[in-house]
C-alpha positions as CSV (number, residue, x, y, z in Angstrom):
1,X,26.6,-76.1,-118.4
2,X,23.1,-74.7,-119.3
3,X,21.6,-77.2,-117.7
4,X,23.0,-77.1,-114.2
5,X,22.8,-73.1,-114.6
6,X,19.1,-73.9,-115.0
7,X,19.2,-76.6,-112.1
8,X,20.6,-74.1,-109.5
9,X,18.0,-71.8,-110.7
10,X,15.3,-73.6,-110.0
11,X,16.4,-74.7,-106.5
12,X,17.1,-71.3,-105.8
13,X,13.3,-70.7,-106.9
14,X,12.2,-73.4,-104.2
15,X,13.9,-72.2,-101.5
16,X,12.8,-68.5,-101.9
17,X,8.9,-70.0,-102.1
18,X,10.0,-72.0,-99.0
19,X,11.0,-68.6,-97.0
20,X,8.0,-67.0,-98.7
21,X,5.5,-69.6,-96.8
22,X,7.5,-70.4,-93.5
23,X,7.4,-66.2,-93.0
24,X,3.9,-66.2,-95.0
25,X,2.5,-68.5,-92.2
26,X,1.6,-67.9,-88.8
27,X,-0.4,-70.3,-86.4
28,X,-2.1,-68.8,-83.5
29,X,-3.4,-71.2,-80.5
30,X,-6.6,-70.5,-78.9
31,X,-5.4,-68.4,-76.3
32,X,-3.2,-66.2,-78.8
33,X,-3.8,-63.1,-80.8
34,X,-1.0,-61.5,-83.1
35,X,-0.9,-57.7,-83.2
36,X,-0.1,-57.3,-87.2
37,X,1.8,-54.3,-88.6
38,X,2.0,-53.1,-92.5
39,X,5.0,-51.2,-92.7
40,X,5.5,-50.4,-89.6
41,X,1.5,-49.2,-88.8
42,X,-1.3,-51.5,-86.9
43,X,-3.5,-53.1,-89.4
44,X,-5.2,-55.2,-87.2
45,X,-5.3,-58.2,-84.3
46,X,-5.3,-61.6,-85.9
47,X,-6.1,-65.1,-84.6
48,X,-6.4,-68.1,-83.6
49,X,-6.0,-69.8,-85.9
50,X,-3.8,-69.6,-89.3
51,X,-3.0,-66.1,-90.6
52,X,-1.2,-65.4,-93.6
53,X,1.1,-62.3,-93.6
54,X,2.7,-60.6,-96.0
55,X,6.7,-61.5,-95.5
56,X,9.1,-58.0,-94.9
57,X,5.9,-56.2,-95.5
58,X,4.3,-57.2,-92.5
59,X,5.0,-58.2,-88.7
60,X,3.2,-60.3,-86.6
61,X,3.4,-60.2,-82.6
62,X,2.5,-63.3,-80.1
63,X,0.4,-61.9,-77.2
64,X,-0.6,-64.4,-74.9
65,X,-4.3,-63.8,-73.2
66,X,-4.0,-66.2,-70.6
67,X,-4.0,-65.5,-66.7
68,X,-0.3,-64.8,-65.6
69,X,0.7,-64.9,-62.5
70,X,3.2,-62.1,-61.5
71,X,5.2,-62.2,-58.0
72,X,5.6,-58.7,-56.5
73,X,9.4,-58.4,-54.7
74,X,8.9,-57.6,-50.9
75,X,8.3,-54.2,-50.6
76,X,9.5,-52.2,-47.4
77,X,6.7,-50.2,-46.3
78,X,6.1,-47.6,-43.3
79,X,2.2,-47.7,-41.7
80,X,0.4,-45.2,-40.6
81,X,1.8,-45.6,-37.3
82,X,5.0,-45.2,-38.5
83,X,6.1,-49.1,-38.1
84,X,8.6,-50.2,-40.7
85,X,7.6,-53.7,-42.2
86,X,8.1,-55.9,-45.3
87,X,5.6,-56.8,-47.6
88,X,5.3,-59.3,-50.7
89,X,2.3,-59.9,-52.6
90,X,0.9,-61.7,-55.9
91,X,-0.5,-60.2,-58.9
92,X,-3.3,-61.8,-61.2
93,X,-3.5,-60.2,-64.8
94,X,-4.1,-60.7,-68.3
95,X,-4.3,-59.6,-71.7
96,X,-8.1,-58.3,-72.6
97,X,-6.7,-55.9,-75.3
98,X,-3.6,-57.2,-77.2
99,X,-3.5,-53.6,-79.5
100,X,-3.4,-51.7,-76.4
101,X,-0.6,-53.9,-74.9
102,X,1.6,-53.7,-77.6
103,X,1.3,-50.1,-78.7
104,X,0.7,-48.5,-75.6
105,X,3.5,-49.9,-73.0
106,X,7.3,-51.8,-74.3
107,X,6.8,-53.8,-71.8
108,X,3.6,-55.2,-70.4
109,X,5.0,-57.6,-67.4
110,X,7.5,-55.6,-66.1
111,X,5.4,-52.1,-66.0
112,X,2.7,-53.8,-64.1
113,X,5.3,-55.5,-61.9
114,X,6.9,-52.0,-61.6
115,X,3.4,-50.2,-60.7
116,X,2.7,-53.2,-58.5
117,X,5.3,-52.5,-56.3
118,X,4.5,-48.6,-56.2
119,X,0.5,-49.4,-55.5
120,X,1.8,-51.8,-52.9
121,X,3.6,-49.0,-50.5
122,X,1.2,-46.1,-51.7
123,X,-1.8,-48.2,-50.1
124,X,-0.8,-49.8,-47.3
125,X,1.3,-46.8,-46.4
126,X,-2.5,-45.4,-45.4
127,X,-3.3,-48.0,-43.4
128,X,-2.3,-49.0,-39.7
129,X,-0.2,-52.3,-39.2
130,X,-3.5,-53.7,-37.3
131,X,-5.0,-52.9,-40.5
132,X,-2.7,-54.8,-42.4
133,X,-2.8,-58.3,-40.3
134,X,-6.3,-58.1,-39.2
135,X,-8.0,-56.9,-43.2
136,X,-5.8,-58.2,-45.9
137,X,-9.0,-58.6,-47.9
138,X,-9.7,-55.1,-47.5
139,X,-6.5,-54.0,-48.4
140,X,-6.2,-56.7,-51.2
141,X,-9.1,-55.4,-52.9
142,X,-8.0,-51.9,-52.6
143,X,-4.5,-52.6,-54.2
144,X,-6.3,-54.5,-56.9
145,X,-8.7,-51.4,-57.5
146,X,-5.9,-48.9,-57.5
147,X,-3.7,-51.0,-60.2
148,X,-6.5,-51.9,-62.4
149,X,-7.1,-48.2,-62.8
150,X,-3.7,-47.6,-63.8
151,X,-3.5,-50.6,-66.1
152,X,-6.5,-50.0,-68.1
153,X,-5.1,-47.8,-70.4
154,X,-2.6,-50.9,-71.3
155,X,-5.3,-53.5,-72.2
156,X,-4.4,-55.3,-69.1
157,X,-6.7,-56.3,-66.2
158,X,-5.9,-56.7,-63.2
159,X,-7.7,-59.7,-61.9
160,X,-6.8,-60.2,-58.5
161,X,-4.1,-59.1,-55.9
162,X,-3.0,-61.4,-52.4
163,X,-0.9,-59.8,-50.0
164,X,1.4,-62.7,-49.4
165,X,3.5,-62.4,-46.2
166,X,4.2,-59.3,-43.4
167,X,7.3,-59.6,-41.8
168,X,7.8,-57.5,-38.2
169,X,10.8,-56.9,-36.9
170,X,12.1,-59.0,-33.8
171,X,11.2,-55.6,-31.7
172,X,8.0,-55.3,-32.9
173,X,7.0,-59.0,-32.5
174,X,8.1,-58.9,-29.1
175,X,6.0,-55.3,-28.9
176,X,2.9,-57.1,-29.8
177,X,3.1,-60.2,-27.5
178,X,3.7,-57.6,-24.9
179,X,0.5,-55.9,-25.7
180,X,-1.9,-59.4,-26.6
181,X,-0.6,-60.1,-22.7
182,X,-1.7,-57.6,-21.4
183,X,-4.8,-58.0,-23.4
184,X,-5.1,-60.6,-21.6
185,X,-4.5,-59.7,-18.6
186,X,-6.9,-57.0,-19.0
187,X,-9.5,-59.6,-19.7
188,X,-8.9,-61.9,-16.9
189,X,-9.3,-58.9,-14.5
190,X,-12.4,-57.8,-16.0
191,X,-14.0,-61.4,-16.1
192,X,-12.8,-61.9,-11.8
193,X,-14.4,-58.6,-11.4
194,X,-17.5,-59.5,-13.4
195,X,-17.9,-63.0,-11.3
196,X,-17.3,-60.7,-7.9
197,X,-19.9,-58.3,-8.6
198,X,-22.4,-61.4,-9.3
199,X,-21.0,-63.1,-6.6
200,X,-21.9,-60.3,-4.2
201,X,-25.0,-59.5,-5.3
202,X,-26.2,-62.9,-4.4
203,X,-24.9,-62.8,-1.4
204,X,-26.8,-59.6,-0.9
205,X,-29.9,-61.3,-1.6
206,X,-29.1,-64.3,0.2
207,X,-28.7,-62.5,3.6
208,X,-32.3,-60.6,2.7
209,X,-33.6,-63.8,2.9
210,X,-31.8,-64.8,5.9
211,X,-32.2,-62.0,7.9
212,X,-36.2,-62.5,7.8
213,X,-35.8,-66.1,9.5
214,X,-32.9,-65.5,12.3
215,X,-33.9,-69.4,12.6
216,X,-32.5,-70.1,8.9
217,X,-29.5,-68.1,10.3
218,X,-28.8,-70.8,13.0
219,X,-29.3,-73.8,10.5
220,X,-26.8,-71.9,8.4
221,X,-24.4,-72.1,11.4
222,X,-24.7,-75.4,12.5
223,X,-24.8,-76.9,8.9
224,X,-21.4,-75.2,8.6
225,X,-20.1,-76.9,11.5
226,X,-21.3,-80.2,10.5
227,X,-19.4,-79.5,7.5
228,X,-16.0,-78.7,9.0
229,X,-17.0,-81.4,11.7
230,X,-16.5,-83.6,9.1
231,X,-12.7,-84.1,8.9
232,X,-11.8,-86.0,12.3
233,X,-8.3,-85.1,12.1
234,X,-8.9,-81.3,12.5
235,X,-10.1,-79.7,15.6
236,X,-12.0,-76.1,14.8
237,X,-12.8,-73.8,18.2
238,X,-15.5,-72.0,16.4
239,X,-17.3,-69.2,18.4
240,X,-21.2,-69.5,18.8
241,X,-22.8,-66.1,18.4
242,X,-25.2,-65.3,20.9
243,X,-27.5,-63.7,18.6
244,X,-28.1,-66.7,17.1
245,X,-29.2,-68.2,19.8
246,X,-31.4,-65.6,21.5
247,X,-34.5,-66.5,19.7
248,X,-34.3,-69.5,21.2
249,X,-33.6,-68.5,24.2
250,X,-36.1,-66.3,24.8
251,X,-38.7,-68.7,23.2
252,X,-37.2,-71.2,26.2
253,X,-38.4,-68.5,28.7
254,X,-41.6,-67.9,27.0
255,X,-42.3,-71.4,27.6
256,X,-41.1,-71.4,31.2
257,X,-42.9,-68.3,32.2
258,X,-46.4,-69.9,30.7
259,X,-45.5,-72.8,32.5
């Protein structure tokens, strides 16, 4: 009776030591820290690595230090110009002080994701929808700038922000490919305007020349008819100018008068 009194004893013994060193023993991997407590005040960050702690004494947290990537619901957010519009966008942060993001927020993930979406309608609530299709990168490094600011205080850094998508309403969508039409438009009249204006002025100086050879005139003339000539199932009445031909014609009775 002694015996197995002693027996039970002993295995009693082993499995305490056993609980001892599975709570004694903590493993940390190279990208984790572990925020240790002594009754229930910081000590100090541990890791990686093995670390011994002191079981029921003290606590150990897990924080993770790698890059984690943290989707931002779609937002809806009013421009400057008073357009209504959904936004979504992506968050880049990690852990650069674990004592920070223990201690000072319950929650590290969800108060960035919170702040995230408040950044997200607070900045691009500044800016004009042009803005916000035409300089996301702008606007991306301005959200970023904004949230790190917030999130410093947390040990977390903010490494990055993408403005994923900007959905228009049907109204507006047909509003702008109203307006890039008549963009267009506006372009095409300026360009036939731009060609008519060249095109006149060297026809100006192509009738400076002319008009200093009333000969070059008439070759003019009959080179157009030989062009029109040209199609033997058309017949052109074309009227001859008499001006044309009065330098000629009085060269004809310059010669017949010397004669």
């Amino acid at each position: 009776m002694l015996f197995e009194s002693n027996w039970m004893l002993f295995l009693l013994f082993l499995i305490a030591v056993a609980w001892f060193f599975s709570a004694a023993i903590r493993i940390f991997r190279e990208y984790e820290r572990g925020v240790v407590f002594t009754l229930g005040r910081f000590w100090k960050v541990k890791g990686p690595g093995l670390v011994l702690i002191i079981p029921v004494i003290q606590k150990a947290i897990r924080v993770d230090l790698r890059t984690v990537v943290l989707d931002v619901p779609t937002q809806d957010v009013i421009s400057r110009d008073n357009v209504s519009v959904k936004v979504s966008a992506v968050v880049y942060l990690r852990v650069i002080d674990p004592e920070k993001a223990i201690i000072q927020v319950v929650d590290y993930l969800n108060a960035t994701s919170q702040l995230a979406q408040t950044m997200l309608r607070s900045v691009l609530g500044k800016h004009q929808l042009d803005d916000m299709l035409a300089e996301r990168e702008r606007l991306n490094l301005d959200i970023q700038q904004a949230l790190d600011a917030q999130t410093d205080s947390w040990g977390i850094k903010v490494a990055n922000v993408e403005i994923k998508q900007v959905d228009l309403t049907e109204s507006m969508i047909r509003a702008i490919a109203r307006q890039a039409e008549a963009e267009r438009e506006r372009r095409a009249k300026v360009i036939h305007a731009e060609g008519e204006l060249q095109a006149s002025e060297k026809l100006y100086q192509a009738a400076r020349v002319l008009a200093q050879e009333p000969q070059a005139i008439l070759l003019r003339y009959l080179e157009t008819l030989t062009v029109i000539g040209a199609d033997k199932n058309t017949t052109v009445v074309f009227p001859l100018p008499m001006d044309l031909l009065a330098p000629l014609l009085e060269k004809t009775k310059s010669a017949s008068s010397g004669g």
